[in-house]
C-alpha positions in Angstrom: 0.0 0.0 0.0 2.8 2.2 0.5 4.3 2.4 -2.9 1.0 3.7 -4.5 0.7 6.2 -1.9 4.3 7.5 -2.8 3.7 7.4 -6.6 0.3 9.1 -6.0 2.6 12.0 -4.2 5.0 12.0 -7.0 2.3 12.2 -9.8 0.9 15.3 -7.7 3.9 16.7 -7.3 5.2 16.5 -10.9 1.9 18.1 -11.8 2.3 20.8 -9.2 5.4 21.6 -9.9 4.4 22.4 -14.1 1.0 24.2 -13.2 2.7 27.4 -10.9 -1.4 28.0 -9.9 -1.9 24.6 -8.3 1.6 24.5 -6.6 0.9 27.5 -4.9 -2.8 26.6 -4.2 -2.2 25.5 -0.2 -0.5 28.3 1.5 2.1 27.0 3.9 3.5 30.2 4.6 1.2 33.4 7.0 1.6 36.9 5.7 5.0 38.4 6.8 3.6 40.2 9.7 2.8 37.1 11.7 6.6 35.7 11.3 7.2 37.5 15.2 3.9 36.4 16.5 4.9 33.2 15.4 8.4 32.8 16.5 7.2 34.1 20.2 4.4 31.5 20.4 6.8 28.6 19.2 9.4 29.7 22.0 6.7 29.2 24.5 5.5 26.2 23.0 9.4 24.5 22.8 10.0 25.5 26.2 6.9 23.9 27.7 7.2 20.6 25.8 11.1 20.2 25.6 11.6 20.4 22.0 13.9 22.3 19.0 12.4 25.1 16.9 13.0 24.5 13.3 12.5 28.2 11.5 11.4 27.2 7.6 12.0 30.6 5.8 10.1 30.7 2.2 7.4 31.8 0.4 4.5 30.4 -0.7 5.6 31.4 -4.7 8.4 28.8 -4.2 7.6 24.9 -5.5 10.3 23.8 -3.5 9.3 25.2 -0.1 6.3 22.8 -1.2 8.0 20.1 -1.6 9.8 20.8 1.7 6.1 21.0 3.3 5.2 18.1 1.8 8.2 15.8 3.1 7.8 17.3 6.8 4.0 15.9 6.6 5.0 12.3 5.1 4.2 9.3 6.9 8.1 9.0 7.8 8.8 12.1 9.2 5.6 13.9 10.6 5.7 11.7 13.6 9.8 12.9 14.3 9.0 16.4 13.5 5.7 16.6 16.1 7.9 14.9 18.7 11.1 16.9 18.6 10.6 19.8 17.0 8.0 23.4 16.7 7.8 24.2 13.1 7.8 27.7 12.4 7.9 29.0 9.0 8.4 32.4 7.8 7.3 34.4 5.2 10.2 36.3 3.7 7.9 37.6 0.4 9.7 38.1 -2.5 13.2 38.0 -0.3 12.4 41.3 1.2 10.2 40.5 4.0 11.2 39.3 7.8 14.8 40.0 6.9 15.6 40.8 10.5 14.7 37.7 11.2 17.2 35.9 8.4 19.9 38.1 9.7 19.5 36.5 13.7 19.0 33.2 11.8 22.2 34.0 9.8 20.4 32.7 6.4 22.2 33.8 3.5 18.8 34.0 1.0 21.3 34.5 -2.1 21.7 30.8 -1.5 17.8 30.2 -2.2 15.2 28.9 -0.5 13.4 27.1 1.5 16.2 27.3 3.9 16.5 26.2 7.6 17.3 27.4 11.3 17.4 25.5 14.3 16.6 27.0 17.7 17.2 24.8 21.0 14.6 25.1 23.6 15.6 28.7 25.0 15.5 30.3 20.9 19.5 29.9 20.8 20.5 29.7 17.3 22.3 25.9 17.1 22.2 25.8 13.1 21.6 27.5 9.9 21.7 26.6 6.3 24.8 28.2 4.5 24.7 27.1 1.3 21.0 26.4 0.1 21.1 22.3 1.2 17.7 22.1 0.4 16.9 25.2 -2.3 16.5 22.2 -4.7 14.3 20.2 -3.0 12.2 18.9 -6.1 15.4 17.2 -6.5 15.6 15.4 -3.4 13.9 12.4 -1.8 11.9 12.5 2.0 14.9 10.7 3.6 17.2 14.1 3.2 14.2 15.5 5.6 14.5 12.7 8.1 18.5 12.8 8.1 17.9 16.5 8.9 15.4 15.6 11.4 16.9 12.8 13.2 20.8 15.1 13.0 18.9 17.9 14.7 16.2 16.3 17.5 16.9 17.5 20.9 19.7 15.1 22.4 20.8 13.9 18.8 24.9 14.7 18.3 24.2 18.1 16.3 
């Protein structure tokens, strides 16, 4: 039953990915004005429950923050993401928005997006994405998501 669900994803996302409309159909990604709202809730949230913020910077233009979305939700990595980690993501428009944010996440946009911070417990920055490791996410598989998952849970090496 599994394979048929994955090539049912695959057809969607092929289809997605050609019809710009459709991909951008679900928006994963608030208007840029919640991003602080956002990032003070999940703080709370991380503290209370013991886990990792992951900060998902993007826009909702951007077929490959979809496909980020997408792997986060699979059957494989939903459950490690709801366990360890506060997703947060943050709407940085047409790379103009939120960029105060980007700069305390130390996210170098020119690299591309979606692109990734990690926050421990207290909002300490423990990692950031230097060189656009997932900006060509259409490319890549679900199991880069659960390596990045599994590398980054609270008490994982890191």
């Amino acid at each position: 039953m599994r394979a048929p669900k994955r090539l049912l994803a695959v057809a969607f996302l092929a289809i997605a990915l050609q019809m710009p409309d459709l991909a951008a159909a679900r928006d994963i990604y608030p208007g840029p004005e919640q991003a602080k709202n956002d990032l003070a809730a999940a703080l709370q949230s991380a503290a209370a429950t013991h886990r990792r913020i992951i900060v998902d910077f993007g826009g909702n233009w951007c077929p490959d923050c979809h496909v980020l979305d997408l792997y986060f939700h699979d059957a494989a990595n939903q459950p490690l993401l709801e366990t360890n980690f506060v997703l947060v993501h943050v709407n940085i428009g047409r790379m103009d928005q939120n960029l105060d944010i980007v700069e305390r996440c130390q996210i170098p946009l020119k690299k591309g997006v979606p692109a990734l911070a990690v926050l421990d417990t207290d909002g300490k920055l423990i990692y950031s994405q230097k060189t656009g490791e997932f900006e060509d996410m259409r490319h890549m598989n679900s199991g880069a998501v659960t390596e990045f998952l599994t590398q980054w849970k609270l008490g994982a090496a890191g």
